[in-house]
Backbone bond lengths (Angstrom), bond angles and torsions (degrees), N, CA, C in turn:
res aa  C-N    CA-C-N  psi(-1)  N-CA   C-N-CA  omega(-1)  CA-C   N-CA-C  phi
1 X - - - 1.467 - - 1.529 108.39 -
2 X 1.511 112.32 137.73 1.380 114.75 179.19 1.841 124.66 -77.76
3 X 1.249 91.01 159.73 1.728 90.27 171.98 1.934 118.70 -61.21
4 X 0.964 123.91 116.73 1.659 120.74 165.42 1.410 115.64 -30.51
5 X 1.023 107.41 109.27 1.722 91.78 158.78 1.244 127.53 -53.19
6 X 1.511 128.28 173.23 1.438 113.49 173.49 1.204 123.53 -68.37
7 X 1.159 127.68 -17.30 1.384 130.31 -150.72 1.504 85.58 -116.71
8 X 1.575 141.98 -10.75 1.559 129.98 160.34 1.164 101.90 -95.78
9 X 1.247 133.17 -17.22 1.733 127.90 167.84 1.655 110.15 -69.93
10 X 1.168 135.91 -27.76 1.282 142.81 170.02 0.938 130.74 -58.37
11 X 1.961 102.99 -68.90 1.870 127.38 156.21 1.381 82.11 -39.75
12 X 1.115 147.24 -111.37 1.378 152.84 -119.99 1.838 97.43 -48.72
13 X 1.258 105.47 -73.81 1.400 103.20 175.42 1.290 131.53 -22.98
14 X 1.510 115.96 -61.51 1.292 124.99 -154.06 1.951 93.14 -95.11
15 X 1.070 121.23 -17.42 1.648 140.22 166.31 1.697 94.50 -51.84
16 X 1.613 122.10 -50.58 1.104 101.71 -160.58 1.414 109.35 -97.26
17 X 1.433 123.85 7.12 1.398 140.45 -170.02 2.197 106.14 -88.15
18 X 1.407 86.13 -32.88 1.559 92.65 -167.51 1.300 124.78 -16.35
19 X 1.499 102.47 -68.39 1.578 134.14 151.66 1.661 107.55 -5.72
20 X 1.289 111.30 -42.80 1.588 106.75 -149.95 1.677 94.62 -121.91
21 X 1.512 121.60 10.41 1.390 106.85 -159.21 1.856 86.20 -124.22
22 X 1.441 115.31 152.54 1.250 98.41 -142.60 2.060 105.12 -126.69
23 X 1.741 88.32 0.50 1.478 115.44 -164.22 1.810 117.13 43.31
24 X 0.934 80.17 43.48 1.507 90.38 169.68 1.497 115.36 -138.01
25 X 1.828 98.52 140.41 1.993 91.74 -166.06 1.837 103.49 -60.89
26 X 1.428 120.05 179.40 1.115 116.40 161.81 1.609 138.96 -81.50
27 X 0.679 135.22 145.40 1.668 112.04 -178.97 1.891 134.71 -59.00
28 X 1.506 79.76 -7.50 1.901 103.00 164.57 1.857 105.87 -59.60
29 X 1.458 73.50 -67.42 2.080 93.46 -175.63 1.336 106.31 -54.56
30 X 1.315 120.72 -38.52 1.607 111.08 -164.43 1.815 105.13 -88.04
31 X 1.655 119.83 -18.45 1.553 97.40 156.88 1.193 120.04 -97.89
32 X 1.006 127.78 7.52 1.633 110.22 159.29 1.781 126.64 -99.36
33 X 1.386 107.41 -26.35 1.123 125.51 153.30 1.282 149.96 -105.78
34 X 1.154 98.52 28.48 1.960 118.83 -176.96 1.692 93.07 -78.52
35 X 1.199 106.35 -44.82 1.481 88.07 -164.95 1.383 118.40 -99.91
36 X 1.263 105.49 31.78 1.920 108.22 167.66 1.110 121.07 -50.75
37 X 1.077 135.26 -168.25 1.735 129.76 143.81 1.190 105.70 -102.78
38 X 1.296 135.66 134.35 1.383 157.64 178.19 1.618 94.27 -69.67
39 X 2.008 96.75 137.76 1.325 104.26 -179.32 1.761 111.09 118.13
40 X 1.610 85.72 -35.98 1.942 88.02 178.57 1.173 92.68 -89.00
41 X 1.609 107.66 179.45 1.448 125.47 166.12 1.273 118.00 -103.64
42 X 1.180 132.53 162.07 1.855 137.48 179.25 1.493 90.57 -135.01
43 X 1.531 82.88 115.34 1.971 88.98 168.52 1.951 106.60 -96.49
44 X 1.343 115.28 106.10 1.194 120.86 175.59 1.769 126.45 -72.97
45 X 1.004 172.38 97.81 1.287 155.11 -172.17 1.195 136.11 93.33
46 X 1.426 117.32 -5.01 1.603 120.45 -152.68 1.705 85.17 -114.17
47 X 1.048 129.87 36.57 1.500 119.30 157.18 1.845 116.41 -63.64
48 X 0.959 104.68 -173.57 1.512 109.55 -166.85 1.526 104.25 -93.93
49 X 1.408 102.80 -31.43 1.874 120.93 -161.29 1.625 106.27 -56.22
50 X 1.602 113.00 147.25 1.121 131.00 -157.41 1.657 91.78 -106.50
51 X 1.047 132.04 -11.27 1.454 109.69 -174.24 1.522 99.71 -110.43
């Protein structure tokens, strides 16, 4: 059997999460960003930083 690609290691992952994911933002996200204006983007996490 072959190695997953990344992108079938992911699907697979987040496939088995469904169950638990609830499509609704969290209540973290919704007070700091409830009051944006809709339309922009919020880049969350993707900094460079190691800690």
């Amino acid at each position: 059997m072959s190695k997953p690609t990344s992108e079938e290691f992911w699907d697979n992952h987040y496939r088995k999460l469904t169950s638990e994911l609830s499509g609704r933002p969290s209540a973290i996200l919704v007070q700091y960003a409830g009051d944006l204006t809709p339309g922009r983007s919020l880049d969350l996490g993707s900094s460079g930083a190691t800690t």
